[in-house]
C-alpha positions in Angstrom: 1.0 5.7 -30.6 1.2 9.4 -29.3 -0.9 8.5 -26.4 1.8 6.1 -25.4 4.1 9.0 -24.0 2.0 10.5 -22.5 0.7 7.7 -20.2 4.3 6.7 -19.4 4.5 10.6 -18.0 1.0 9.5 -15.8 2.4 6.5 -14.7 5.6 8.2 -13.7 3.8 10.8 -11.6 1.5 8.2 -9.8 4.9 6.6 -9.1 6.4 9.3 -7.5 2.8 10.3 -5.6 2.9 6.9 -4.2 6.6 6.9 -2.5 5.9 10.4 -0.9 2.5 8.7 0.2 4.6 5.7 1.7 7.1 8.3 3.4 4.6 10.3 5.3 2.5 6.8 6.1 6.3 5.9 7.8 7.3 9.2 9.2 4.0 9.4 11.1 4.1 5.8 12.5 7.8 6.5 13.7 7.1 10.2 15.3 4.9 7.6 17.6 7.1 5.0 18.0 10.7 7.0 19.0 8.5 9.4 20.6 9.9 12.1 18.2 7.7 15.4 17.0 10.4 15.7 14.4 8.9 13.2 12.0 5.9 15.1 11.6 7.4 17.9 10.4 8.0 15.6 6.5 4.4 15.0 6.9 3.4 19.0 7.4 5.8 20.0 4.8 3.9 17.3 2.4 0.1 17.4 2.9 0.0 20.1 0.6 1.9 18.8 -2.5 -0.1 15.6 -1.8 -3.3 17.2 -2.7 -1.7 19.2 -5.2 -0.2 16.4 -7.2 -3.8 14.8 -6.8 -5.7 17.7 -8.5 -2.8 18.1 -11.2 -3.2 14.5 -12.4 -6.6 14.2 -12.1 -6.9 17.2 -14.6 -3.6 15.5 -16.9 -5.3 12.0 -17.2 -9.0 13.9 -17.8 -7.5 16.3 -20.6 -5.5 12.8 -22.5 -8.8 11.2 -22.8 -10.7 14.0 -24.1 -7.2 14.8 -26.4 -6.8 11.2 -27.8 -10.2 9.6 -27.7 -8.3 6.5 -26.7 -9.4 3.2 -28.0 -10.6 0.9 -25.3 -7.3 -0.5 -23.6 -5.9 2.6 -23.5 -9.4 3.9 -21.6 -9.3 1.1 -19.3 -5.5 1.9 -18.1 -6.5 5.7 -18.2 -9.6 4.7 -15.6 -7.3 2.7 -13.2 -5.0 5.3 -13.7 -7.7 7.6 -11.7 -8.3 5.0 -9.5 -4.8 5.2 -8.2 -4.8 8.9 -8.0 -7.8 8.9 -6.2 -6.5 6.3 -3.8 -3.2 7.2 -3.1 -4.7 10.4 -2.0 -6.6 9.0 0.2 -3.3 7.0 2.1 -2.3 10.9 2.5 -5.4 11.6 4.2 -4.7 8.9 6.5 -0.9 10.0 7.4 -2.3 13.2 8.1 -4.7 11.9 10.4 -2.1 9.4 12.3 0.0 12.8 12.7 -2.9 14.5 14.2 -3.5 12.0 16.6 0.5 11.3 17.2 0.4 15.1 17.9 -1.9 14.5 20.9 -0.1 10.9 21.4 3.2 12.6 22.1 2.2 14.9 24.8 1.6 12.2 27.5 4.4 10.0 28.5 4.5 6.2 26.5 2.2 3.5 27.9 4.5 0.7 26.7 7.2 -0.1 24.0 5.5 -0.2 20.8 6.8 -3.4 19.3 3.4 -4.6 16.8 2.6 -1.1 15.6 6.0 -0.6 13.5 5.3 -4.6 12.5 1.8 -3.3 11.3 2.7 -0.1 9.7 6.0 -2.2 7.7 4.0 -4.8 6.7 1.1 -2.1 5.2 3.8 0.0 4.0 5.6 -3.4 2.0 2.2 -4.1 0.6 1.2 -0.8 -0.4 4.7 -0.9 -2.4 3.9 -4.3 -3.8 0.5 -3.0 -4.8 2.3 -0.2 -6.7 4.7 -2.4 -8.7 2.0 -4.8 -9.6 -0.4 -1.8 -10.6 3.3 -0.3 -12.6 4.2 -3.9 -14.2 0.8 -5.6 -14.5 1.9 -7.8 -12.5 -1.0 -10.2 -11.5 0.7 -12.8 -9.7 2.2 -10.3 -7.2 -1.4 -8.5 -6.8 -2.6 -12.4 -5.4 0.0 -12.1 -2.8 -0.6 -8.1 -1.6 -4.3 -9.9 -1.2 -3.3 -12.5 1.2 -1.4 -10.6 3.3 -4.2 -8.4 4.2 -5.6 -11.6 6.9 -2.1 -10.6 8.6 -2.8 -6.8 9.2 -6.2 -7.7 10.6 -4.8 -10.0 13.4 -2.3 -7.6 14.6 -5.1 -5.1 14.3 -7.4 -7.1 16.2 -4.3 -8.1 18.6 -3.1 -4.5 19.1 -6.7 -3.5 20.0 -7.1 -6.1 22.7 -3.8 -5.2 24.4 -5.0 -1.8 24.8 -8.1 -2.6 25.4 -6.1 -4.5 28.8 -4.6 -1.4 29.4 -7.3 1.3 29.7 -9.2 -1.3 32.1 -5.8 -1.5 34.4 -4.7 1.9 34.1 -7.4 4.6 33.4 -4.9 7.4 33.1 -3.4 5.6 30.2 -6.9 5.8 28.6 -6.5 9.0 25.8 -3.4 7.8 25.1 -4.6 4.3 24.1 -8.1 5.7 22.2 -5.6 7.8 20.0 -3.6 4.5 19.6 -6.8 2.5 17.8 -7.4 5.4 15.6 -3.6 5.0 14.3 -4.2 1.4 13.8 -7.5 1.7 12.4 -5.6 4.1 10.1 -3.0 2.4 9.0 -5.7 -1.0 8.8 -7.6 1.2 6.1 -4.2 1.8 4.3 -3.6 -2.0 4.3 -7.1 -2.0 2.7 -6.4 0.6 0.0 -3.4 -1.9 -1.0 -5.4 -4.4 -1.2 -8.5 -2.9 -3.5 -5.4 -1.4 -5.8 -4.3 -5.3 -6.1 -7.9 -6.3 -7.2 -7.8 -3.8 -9.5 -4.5 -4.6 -10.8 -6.1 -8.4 -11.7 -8.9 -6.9 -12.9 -7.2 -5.2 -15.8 -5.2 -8.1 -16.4 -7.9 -10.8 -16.3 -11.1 -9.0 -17.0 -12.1 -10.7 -13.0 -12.2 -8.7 -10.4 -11.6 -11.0 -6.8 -12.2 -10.9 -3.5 -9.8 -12.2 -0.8 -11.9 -15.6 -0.1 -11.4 -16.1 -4.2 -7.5 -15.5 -3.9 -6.9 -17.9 -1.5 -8.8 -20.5 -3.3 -7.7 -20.1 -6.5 -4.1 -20.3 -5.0 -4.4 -22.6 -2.3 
């Protein structure tokens, strides 16, 4: 089929728009952690080609289905294939927001070691990666288990929250420091979430049933 080539070339730029998204998601996390502005700087030097490579494959994967006419499997792979755009985007959006706040973050001293906030972020980042090869492979099996990990980021979530929660109320100087701390990890929380709606998708397309993270852990036990 001549369409084939050409959504091999799509899924090899989605591919390469979601490591970069992965890179500034980890380069923003660790500016915070080793207290280190020079982490940011991969995040500055990529916000534009983020939205760039967004636009550009939005307007490839529009102009192949008005091209081809594609029958309806190829529509339904060119749909998710937006979907993915549109999404990985939006994990950009959110490293450029940690940065913004790690900017502020990193001109007061640290209020503690960060020790669940790198935990957090690897674990988002290792599902967000999982996501990816299930969404690259079709890979429904590994979609299930991206969806179950998602309980995990919402208890360190909740559990990073509460700790500095303990600390504002001890130490009000500490008190802009720890507000810009819950944004992060709301942030990366939201990223953990976009991993896990890509996964859904991915068994959608695969099974024609689109789950919910109850469903999952049914169905599997």
């Amino acid at each position: 089929m001549l369409i084939e080539p050409k959504l091999k070339e799509i899924r090899e730029r989605l591919l390469t728009m979601a490591d970069l998204a992965q890179s500034m998601i980890d380069s923003a996390i660790k500016a915070i952690v080793e207290h280190n502005l020079e982490h940011l700087k991969y995040i500055k030097t990529n916000e534009e080609k983020m939205d760039t490579m967004e636009v550009e494959n939005e307007s490839l994967i529009i102009t192949t289905i008005a091209r081809y006419q594609p029958e309806a499997k190829y529509l339904r792979m060119l749909a998710m294939d937006l979907f993915v755009n549109r999404d990985l985007e939006r994990i950009g959006d959110h490293a450029e927001n940690i940065k913004e706040h790690a900017e502020s973050i990193l001109q007061k001293p640290k209020i503690k070691e960060y020790v669940d906030l790198p935990l957090m972020s690897e674990l988002t980042i290792n599902m967000l990666k999982d996501s990816i090869k299930a969404f690259a492979e079709m890979d429904a099996d590994l979609a299930r288990d991206v969806i179950k990990r998602d309980g995990k980021i919402d208890a360190l979530e909740d559990q990073i929250i509460r700790e500095l929660y303990t600390y504002m109320v001890e130490d009000p100087s500490t008190i802009k420091v720890a507000l810009r701390l819950i944004d992060v990890v709301k942030n990366v929380e939201r990223v953990a979430d976009i991993a896990t709606n890509l996964a859904e998708e991915v068994i959608y397309m695969k099974e024609g049933k689109m789950l919910r993270h109850q469903e999952v852990d049914e169905d599997k036990g």
